[in-house]
N, C-alpha and C positions, 0 to 999 in steps of 0.2 A: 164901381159897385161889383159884387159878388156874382159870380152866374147865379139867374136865376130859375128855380124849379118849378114847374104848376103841379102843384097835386090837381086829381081827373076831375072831385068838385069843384073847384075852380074854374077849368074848364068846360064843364057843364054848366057854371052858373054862366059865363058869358055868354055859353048858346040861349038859355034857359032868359037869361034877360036883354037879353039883344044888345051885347058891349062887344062893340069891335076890340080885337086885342090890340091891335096896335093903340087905341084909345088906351086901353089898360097899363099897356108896354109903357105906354109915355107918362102916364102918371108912376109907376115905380122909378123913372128914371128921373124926370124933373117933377116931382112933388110942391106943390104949393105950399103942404104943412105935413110933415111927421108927427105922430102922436102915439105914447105910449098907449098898450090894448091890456088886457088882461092877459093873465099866463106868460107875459113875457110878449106877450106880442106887439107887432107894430103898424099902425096905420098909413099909410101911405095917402093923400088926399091932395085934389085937384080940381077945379073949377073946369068948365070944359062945353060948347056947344054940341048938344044934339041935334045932327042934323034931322035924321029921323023925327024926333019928337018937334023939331022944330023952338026949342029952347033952352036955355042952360040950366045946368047939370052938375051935381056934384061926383064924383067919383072915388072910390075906398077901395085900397086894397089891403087884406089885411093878410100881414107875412109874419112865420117866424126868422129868425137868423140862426143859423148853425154853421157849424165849423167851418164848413167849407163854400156855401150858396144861403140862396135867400128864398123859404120856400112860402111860396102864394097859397095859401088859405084859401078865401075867396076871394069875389069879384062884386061888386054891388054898386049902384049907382040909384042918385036919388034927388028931388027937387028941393029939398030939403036945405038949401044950402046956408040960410042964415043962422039955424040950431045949431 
């Protein structure tokens, strides 16, 4: 994989919704499903327990690709997971 870059929203959203990064880290690296986004963008999604919440969890991270790295959009996690 490409290095990759967090824009600062990104990193605000982890603080902002309680996602450990390394939880994040590990869904752009082993992905469950890739999914084309809009604008070119790419979803990155993982299945995953919340210890905190005490249940599972879906996870998104939605990146662009350019030249050279893989830049993290946001960060979002949600119970959501059978939609």
């Amino acid at each position: 994989m490409m290095p990759v870059r967090w824009t600062a929203h990104a990193l605000d959203n982890l603080a902002d919704r309680e996602i450990q990064r390394e939880e994040a880290e590990t869904t752009l690296q082993k992905p469950a499903l890739t999914v084309p986004g809009h604008g070119g963008r790419t979803l990155f999604l993982r299945r995953y327990h919340d210890s905190r919440l005490g249940q599972d969890m879906l996870m998104c991270a939605v990146t662009e690709t350019r030249d050279d790295e893989v830049l993290v959009i946001t960060v979002y996690k949600t119970s959501k997971i059978e939609k």
